[in-house]
C-alpha positions as a Markdown table, in Angstrom:
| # | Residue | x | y | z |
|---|---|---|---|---|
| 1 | Unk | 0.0 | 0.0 | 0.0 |
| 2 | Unk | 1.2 | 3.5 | -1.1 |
| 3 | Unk | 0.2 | 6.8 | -1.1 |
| 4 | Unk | -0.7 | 7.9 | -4.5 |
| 5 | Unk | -2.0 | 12.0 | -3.8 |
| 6 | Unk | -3.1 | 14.2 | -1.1 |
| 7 | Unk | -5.2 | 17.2 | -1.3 |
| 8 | Unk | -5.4 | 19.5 | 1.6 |
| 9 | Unk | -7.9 | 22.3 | 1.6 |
| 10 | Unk | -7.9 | 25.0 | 4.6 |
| 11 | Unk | -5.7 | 22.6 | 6.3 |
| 12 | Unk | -3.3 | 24.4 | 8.9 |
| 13 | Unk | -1.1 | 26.6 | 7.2 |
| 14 | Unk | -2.5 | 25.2 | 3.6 |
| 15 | Unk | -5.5 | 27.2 | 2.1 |
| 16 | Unk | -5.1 | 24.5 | -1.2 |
| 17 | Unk | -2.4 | 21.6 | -1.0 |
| 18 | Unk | -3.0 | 19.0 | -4.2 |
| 19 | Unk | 0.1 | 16.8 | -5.0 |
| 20 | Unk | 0.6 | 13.6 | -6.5 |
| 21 | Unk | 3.6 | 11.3 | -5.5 |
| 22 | Unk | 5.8 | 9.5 | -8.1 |
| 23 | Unk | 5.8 | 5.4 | -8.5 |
| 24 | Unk | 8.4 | 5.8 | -6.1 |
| 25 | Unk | 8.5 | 5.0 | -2.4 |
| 26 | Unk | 8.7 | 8.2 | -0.4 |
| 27 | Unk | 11.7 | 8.2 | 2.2 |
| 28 | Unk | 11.7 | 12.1 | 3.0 |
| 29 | Unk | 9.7 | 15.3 | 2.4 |
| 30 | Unk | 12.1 | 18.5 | 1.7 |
| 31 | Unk | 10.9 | 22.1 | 1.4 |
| 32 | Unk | 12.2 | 25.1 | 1.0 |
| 33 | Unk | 10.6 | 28.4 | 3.1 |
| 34 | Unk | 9.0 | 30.6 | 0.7 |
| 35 | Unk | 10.5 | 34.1 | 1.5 |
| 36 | Unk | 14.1 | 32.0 | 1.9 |
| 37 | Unk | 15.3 | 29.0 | 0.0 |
| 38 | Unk | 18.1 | 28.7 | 2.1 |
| 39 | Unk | 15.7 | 28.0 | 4.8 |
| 40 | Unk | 13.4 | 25.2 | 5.8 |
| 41 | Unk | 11.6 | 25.8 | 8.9 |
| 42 | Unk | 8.3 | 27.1 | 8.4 |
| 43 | Unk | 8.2 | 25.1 | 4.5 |
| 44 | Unk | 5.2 | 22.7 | 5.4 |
| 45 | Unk | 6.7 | 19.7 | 5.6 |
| 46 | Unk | 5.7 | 18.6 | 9.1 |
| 47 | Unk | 1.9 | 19.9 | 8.2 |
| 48 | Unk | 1.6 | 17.6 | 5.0 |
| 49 | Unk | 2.5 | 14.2 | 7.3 |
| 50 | Unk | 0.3 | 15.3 | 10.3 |
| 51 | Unk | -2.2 | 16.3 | 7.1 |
| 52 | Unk | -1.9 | 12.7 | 6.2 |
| 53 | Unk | -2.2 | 11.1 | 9.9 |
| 54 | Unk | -5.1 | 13.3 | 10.5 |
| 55 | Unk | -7.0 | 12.1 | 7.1 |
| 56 | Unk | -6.4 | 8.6 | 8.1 |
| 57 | Unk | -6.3 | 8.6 | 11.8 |
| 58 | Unk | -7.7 | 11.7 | 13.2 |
| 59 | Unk | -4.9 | 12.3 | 14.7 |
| 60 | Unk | -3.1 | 15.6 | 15.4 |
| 61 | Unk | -1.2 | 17.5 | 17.8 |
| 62 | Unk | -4.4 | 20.5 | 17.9 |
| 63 | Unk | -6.1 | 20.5 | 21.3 |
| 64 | Unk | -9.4 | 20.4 | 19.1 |
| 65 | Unk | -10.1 | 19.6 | 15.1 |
| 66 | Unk | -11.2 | 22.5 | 14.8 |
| 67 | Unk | -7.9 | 24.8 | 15.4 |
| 68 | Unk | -6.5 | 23.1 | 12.3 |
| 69 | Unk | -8.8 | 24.6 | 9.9 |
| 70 | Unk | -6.6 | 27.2 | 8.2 |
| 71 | Unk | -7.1 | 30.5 | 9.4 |
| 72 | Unk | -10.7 | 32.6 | 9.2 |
| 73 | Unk | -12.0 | 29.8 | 7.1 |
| 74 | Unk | -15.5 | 28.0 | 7.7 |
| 75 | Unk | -14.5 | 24.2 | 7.0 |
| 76 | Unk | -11.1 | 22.1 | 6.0 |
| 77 | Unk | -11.6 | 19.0 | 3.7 |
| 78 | Unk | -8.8 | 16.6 | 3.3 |
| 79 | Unk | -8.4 | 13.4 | 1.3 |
| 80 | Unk | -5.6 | 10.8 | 0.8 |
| 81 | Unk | -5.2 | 8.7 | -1.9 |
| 82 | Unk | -4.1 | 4.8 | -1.7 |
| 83 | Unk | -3.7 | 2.5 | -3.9 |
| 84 | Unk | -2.0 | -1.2 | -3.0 |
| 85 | Unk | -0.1 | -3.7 | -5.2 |
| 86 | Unk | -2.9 | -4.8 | -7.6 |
| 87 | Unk | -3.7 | -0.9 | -8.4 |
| 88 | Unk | -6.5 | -1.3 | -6.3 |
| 89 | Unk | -7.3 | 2.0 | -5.3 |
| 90 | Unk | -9.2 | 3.7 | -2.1 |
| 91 | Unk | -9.8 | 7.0 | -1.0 |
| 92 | Unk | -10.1 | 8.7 | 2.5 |
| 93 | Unk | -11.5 | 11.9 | 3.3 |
| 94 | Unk | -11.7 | 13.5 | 6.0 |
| 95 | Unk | -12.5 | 17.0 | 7.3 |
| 96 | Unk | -14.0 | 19.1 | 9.8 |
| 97 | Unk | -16.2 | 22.2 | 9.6 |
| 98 | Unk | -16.2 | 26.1 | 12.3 |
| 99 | Unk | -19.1 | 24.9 | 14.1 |
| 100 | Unk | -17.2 | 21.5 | 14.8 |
| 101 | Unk | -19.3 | 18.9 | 12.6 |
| 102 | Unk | -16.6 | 16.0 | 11.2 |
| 103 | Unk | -17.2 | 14.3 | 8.1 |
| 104 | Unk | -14.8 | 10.5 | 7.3 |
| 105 | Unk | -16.2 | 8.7 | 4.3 |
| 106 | Unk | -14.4 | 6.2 | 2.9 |
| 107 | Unk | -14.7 | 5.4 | -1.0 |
| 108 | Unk | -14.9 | 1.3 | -0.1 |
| 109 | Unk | -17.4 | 1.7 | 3.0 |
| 110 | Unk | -20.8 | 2.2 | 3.2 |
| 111 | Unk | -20.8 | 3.2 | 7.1 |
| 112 | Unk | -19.3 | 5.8 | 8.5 |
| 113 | Unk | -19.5 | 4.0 | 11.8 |
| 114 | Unk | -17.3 | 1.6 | 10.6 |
| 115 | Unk | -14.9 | 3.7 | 8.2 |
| 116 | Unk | -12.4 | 4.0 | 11.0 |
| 117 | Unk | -12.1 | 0.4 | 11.8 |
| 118 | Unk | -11.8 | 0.0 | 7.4 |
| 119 | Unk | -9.3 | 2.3 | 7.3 |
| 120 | Unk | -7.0 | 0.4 | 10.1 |
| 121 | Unk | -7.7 | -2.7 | 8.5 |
| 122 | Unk | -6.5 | -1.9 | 5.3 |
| 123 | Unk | -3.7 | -0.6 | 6.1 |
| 124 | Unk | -2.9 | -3.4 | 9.1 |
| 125 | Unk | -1.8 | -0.7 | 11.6 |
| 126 | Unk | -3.9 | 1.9 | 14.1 |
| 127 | Unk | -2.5 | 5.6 | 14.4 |
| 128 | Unk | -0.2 | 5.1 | 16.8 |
| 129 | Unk | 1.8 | 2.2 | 14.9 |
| 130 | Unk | 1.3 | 4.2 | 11.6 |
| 131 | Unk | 3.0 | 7.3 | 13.4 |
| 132 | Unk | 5.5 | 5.4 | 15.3 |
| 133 | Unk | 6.6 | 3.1 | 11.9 |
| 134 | Unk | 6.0 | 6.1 | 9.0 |
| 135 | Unk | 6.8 | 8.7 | 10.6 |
| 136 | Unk | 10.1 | 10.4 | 12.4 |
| 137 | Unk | 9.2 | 14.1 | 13.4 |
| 138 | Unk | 12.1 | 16.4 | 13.8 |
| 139 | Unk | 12.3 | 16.3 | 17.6 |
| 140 | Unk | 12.1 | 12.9 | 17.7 |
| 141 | Unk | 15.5 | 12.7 | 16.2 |
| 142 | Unk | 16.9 | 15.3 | 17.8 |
| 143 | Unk | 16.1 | 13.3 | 20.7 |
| 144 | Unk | 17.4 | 9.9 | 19.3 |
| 145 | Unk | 21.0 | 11.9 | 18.1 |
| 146 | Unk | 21.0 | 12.9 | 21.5 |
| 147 | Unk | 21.1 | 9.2 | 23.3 |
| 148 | Unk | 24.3 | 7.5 | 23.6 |
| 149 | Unk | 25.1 | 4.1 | 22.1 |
| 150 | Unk | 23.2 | 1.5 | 24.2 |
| 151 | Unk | 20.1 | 3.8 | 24.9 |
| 152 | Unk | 20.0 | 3.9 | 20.7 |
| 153 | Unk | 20.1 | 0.0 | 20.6 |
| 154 | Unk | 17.7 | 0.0 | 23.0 |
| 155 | Unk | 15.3 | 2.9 | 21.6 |
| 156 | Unk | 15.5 | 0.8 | 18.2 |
| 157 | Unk | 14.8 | -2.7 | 19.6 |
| 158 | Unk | 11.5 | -1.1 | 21.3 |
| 159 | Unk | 10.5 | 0.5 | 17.8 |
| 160 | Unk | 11.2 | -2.8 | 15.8 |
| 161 | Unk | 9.3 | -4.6 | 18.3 |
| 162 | Unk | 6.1 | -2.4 | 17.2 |
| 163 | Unk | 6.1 | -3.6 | 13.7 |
| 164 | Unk | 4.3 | -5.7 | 11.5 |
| 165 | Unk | 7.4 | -7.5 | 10.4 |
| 166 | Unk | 7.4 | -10.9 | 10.5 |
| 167 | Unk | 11.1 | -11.4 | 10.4 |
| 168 | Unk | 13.6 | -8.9 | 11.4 |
């Protein structure tokens, strides 16, 4: 399974994100900051993973969903699109509007009581895992560069443990 696009609209700092990722795996977002290429804080790139955790987890680092609809807007609406070894595809949206009503509706599910649940399933992971094996924020390894040799091992053996891999 593979992302295949994302669209982001009045997501955080995004008013309109639309971008379609290569047949390639994806090993690491770069951006350059706007008003300085030589800089990359403030270039989005921590927004479009959390965009893509939030679409399929509803999970973000926002007190409340409805702080991470880009400024003075009335609604955010993201989707994420997969598509797995066969070229089976499936899309997940997910959104929120000012007056706090959600909205998850997945293209392969009828329910929305059970789109969560479909979502985890297809992808054999919860939120947690998905963050924990996708995902390595910034301070995360700051921390890790930080730890001296055994704590690393250790750190690592913990994080392997987590996954879905059969053999290691």
């Amino acid at each position: 399974m593979k992302i295949d696009y994302v669209k982001f609209q009045n997501f955080m700092l995004y008013k309109k994100l639309n971008k379609k990722f290569s047949d390639k795996d994806i090993v690491g977002i770069l951006a350059e900051y706007k008003y300085n290429p030589r800089k990359s804080n403030r270039a989005g790139k921590s927004t479009v993973t959390e965009g893509i955790i939030y679409t399929l987890f509803g999970i973000s680092r926002a007190k409340k969903e409805v702080q991470l609809i880009h400024h003075g807007e009335e609604y955010m609406l993201n989707e994420v699109g997969l598509i797995d070894d066969d070229g089976n595809t499936f899309t997940v949206k997910r959104g929120r509007d000012h007056k706090n009503k959600g909205l998850l509706e997945c293209d392969w599910v009828d329910k929305k009581s059970e789109a969560q649940e479909a979502i985890n399933q297809l992808l054999g992971c919860n939120g947690e895992e998905f963050e924990l094996t996708n995902f390595f924020k910034q301070s995360d390894i700051n921390q890790f560069m930080e730890l001296g040799a055994a704590k690393k091992k250790e750190h690592l053996m913990k994080w392997f443990k987590k996954l879905h891999w059969p053999k290691l």
